[in-house]
N, C-alpha and C positions, 0 to 999 in steps of 0.2 A: 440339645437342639433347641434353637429358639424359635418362638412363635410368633408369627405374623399377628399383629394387634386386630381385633376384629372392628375397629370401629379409629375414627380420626376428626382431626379439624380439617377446613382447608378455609385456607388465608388469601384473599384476593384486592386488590386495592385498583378503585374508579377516580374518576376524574369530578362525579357529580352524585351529589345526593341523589336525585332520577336513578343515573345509570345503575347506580350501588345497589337502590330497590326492586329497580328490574330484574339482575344479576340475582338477588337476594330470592325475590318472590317466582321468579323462573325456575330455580333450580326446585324449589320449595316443591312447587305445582308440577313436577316431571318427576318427584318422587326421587330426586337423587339426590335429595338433602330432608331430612326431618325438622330442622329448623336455621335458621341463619339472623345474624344479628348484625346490625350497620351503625357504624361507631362513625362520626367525625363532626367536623372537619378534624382532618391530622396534617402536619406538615410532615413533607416526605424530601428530602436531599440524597439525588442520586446522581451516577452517573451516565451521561446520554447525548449519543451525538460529539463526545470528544470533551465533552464541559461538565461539572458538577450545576444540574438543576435544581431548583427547590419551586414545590409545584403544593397547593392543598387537593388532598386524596380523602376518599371515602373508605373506609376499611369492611370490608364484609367477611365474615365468621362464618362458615357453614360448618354443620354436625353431619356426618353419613357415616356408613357402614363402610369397611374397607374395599368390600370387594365391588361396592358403587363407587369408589374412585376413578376409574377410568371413565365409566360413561358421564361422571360430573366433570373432571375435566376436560372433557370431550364438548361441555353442553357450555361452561364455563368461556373457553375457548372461541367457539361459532358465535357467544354474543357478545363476546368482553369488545372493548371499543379503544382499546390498545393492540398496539403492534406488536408488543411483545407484553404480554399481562404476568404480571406476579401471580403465580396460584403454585402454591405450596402445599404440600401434605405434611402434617404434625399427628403422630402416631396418639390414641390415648392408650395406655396404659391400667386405667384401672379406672372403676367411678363406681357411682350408683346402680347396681345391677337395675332396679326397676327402672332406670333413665335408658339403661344401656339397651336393654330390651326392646324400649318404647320407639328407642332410634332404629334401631333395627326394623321391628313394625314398620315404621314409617317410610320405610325406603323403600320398601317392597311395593312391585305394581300392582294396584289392584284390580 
């Protein structure tokens, strides 16, 4: 039988440096991320609308505990400023038990 991972990334892409940090430091402060990191500018070419776009995105990284998946992308969701937002779940697999711990701590309400 396999086991649900206890902990993940989630992958989300803005439109603005702003949004990315809000997105970032929201989730951060509602406890349904332990940390998140904001990478760019990135080019991103997709398809939208019937046409292949190319647009510069902000990439935000958030670390949670799996079973705060839902309510981050719950929280994700209500503030992201796209109409249809990339937010992805990528399982971890394995890491630094004291890291793993810490994220866990961190997610929890206090």
């Amino acid at each position: 039988m396999s086991r649900v991972p206890e902990h993940c990334q989630v992958f989300t892409t803005t439109d603005s440096r702003t949004a990315a940090d809000e997105l970032a430091r929201g989730a951060v402060e509602a406890r349904l991320a332990a940390c998140a990191q904001v990478t760019g500018p990135v080019t991103s070419s997709y398809w939208w609308d019937g046409a292949v776009q190319t647009a510069e995105e902000w990439l935000v990284v958030l670390k949670t505990a799996s079973d705060r998946y839902a309510a981050l992308e719950a929280h994700l969701r209500a503030h992201h400023g796209y109409e249809v937002p990339e937010i992805l779940y990528v399982p971890v697999v394995a890491g630094h038990p004291g890291y793993l711990d810490w994220l866990t701590r961190e997610t929890r309400p206090r």
